[in-house]
DRENDO-1510 file (C-alpha; in Angstrom, 1 decimal, always signed):
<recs>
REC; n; res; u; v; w
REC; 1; UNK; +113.0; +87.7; +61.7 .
REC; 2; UNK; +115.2; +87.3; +64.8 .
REC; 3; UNK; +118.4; +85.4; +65.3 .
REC; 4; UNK; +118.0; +85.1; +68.6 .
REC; 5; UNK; +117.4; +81.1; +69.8 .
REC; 6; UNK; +114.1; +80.7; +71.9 .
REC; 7; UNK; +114.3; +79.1; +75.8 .
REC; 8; UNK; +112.1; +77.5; +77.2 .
REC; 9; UNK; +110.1; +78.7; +80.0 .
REC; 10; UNK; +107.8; +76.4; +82.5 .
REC; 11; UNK; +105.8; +78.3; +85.1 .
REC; 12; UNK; +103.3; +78.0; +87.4 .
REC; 13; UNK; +100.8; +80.8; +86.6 .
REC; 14; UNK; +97.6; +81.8; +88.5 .
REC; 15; UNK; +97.9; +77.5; +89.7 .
REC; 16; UNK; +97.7; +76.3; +86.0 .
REC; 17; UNK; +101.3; +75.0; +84.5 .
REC; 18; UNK; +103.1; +76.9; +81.3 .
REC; 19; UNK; +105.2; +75.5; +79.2 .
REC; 20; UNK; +107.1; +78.0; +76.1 .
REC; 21; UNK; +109.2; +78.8; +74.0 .
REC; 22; UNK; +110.4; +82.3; +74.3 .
REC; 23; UNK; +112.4; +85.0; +73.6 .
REC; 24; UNK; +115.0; +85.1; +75.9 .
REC; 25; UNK; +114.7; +89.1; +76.3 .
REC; 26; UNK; +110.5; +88.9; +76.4 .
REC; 27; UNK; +109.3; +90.8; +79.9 .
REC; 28; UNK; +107.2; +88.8; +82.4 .
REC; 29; UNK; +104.5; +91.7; +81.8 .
REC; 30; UNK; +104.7; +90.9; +77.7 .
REC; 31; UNK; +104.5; +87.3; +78.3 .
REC; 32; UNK; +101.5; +87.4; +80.8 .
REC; 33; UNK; +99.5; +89.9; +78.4 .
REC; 34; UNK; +100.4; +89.2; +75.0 .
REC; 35; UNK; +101.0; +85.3; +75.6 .
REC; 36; UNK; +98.5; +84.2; +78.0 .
REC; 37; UNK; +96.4; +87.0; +77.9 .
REC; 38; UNK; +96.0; +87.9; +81.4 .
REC; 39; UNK; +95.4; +91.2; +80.5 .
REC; 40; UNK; +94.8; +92.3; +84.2 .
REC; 41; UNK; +98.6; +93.1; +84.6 .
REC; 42; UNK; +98.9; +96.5; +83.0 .
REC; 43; UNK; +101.7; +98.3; +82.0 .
REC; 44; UNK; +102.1; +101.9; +82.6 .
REC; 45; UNK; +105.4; +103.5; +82.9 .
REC; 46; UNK; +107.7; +100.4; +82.1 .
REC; 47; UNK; +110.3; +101.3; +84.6 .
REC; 48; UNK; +109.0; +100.3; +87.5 .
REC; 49; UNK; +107.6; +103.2; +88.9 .
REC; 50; UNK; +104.0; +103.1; +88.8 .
REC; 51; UNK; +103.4; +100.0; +90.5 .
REC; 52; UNK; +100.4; +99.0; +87.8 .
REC; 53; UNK; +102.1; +96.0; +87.0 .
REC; 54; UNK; +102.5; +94.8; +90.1 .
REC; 55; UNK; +101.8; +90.9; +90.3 .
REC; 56; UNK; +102.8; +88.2; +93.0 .
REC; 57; UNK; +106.0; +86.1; +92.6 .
REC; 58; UNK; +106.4; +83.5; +94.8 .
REC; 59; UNK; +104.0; +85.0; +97.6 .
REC; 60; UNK; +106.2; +88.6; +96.8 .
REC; 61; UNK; +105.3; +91.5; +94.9 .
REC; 62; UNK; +106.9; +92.0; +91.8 .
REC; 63; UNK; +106.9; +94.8; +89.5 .
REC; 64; UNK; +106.7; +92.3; +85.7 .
REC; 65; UNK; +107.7; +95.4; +84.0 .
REC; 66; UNK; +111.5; +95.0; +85.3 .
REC; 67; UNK; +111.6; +91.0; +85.1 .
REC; 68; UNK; +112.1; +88.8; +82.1 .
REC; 69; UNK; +109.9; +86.1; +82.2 .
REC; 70; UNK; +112.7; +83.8; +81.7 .
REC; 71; UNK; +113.7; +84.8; +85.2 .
REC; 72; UNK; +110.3; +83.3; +86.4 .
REC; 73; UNK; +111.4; +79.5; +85.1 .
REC; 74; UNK; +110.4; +77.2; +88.2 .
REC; 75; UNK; +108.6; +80.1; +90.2 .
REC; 76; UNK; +104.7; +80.6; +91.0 .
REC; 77; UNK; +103.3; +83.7; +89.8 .
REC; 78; UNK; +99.6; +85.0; +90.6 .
REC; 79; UNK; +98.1; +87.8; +88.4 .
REC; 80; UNK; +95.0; +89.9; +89.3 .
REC; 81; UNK; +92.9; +86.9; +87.9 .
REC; 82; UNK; +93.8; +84.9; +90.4 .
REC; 83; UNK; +91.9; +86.7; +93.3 .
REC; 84; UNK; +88.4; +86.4; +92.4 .
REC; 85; UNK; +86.0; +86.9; +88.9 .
REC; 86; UNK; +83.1; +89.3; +88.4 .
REC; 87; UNK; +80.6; +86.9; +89.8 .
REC; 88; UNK; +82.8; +85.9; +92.9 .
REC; 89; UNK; +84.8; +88.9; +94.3 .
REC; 90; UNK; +87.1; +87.9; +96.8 .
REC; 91; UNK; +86.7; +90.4; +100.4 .
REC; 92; UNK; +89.7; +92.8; +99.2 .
REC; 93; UNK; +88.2; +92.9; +95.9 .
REC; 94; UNK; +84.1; +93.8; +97.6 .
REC; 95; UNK; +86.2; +96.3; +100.0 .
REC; 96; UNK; +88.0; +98.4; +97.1 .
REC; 97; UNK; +84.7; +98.6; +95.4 .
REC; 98; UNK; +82.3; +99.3; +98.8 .
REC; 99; UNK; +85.3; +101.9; +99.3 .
REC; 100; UNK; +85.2; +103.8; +96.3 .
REC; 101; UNK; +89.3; +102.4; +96.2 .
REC; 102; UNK; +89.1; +102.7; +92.3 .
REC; 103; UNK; +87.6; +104.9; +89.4 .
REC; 104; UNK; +89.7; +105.0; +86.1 .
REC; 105; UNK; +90.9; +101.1; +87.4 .
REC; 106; UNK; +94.6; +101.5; +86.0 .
REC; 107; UNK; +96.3; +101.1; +89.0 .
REC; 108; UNK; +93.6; +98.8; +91.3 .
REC; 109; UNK; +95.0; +95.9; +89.8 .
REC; 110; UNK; +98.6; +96.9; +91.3 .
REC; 111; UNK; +97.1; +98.0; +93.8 .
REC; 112; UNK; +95.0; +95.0; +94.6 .
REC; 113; UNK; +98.0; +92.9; +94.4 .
REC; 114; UNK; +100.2; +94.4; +96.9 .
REC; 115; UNK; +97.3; +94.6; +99.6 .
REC; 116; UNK; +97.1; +90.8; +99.1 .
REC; 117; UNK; +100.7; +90.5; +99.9 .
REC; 118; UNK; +100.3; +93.0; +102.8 .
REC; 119; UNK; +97.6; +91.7; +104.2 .
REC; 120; UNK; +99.0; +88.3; +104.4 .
REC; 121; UNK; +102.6; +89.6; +105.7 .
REC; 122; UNK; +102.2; +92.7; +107.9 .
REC; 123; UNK; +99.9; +93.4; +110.8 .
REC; 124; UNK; +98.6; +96.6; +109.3 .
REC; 125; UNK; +97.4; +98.5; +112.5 .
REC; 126; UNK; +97.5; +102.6; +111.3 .
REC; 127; UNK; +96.5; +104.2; +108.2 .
REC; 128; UNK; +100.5; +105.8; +108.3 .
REC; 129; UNK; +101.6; +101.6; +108.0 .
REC; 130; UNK; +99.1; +101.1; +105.1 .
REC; 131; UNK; +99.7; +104.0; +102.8 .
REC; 132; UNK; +103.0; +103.4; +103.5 .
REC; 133; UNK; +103.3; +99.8; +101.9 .
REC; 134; UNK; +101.7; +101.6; +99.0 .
REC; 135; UNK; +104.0; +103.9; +98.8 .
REC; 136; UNK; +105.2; +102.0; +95.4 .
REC; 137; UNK; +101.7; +102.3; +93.7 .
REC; 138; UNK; +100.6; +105.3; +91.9 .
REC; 139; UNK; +97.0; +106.5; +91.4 .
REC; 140; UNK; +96.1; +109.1; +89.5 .
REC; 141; UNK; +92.7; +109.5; +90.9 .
REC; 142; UNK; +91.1; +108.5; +94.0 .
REC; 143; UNK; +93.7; +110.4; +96.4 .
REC; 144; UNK; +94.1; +107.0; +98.0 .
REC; 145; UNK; +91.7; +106.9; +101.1 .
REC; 146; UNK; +89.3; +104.6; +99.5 .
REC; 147; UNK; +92.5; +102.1; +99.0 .
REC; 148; UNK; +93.4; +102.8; +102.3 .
REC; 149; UNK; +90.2; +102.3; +104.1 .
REC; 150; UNK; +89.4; +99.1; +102.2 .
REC; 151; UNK; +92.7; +97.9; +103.1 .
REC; 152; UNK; +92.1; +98.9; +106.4 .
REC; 153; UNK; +88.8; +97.1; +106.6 .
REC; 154; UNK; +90.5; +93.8; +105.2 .
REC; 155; UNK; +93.1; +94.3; +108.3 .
REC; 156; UNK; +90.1; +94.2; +110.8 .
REC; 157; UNK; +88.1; +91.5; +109.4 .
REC; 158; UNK; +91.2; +89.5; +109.4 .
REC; 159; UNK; +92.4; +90.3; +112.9 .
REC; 160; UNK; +89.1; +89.9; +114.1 .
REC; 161; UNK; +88.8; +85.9; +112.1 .
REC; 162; UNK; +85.4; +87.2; +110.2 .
REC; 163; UNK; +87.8; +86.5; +106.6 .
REC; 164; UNK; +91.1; +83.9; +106.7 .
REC; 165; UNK; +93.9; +85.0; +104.8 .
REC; 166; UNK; +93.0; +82.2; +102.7 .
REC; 167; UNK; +90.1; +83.8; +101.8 .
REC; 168; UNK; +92.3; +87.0; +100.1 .
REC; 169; UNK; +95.1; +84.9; +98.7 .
REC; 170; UNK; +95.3; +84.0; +94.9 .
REC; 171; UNK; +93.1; +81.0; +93.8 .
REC; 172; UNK; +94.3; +78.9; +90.6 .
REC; 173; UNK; +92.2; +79.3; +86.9 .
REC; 174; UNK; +89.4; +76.4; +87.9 .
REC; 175; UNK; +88.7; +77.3; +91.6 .
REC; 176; UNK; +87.3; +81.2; +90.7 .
</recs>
């Protein structure tokens, strides 16, 4: 049994509010799996290499493998869960899948969460701009194009008004 006292921890998470007790040296990426089981967020290489558990913090991408989820107290974190469900894919979601942009699926949710920050930040105008922003995500086995054409086609249907950015951006629990 550990010594250690428990903190407490409120966060917005995927727009519902959490309220815990915690270990004060628990990783965001333990807490949203093995406490909230948001199982989406995987965990891959633990150092923050890999890019698989790459969520949204406050509208930023965040590797949950490097932060403790005490760090999170106050702060508004989307998972992978938050974009869309099997039923109701959101468009970056229907692009990775019309693009062949996954096959084992380790890394899309990573990867699915950094497009969303992309494509509501950066203009995303060349394939060279895309695969760069990526850069930080590691898959194993598309060889990337698919990612990069379904982010690509995301890009266009934003610039050209057929999606809103709303329409890619994390949704809370009871709207999906």
């Amino acid at each position: 049994m550990s010594d250690i006292e428990k903190v407490s921890l409120w966060a917005i998470v995927n727009g519902k509010v959490h309220e815990d007790l915690i270990d004060p040296r628990l990783l965001l990426s333990d807490y949203l799996r093995n406490h909230l089981g948001l199982t989406g967020t995987h965990v891959g290489c633990e150092h923050g290499v890999c890019g698989a558990c790459t969520i949204l913090v406050d509208g930023a991408s965040t590797r949950s493998c490097l932060m403790l989820a005490i760090q999170a107290n106050g702060l508004e974190i989307n998972t992978v869960e938050s974009l869309g469900s099997p039923e109701h894919l959101n468009p970056l979601q229907k692009a990775f899948n019309e693009h062949h942009g996954l096959q084992c699926g380790f890394c899309t949710p990573g990867m699915l969460m950094t497009a969303t920050e992309m494509l509501q930040k950066y203009p995303l105008k060349t394939d060279e701009e895309i695969r760069g922003l990526l850069s930080g995500n590691l898959c194993r086995c598309t060889g990337y194009q698919g990612i990069v054409d379904a982010v690509r086609e995301c890009a266009r249907m934003r610039d050209s008004g057929a999606i809103t950015i709303k329409d890619i951006s994390p949704r809370a629990e009871d709207s999906l």
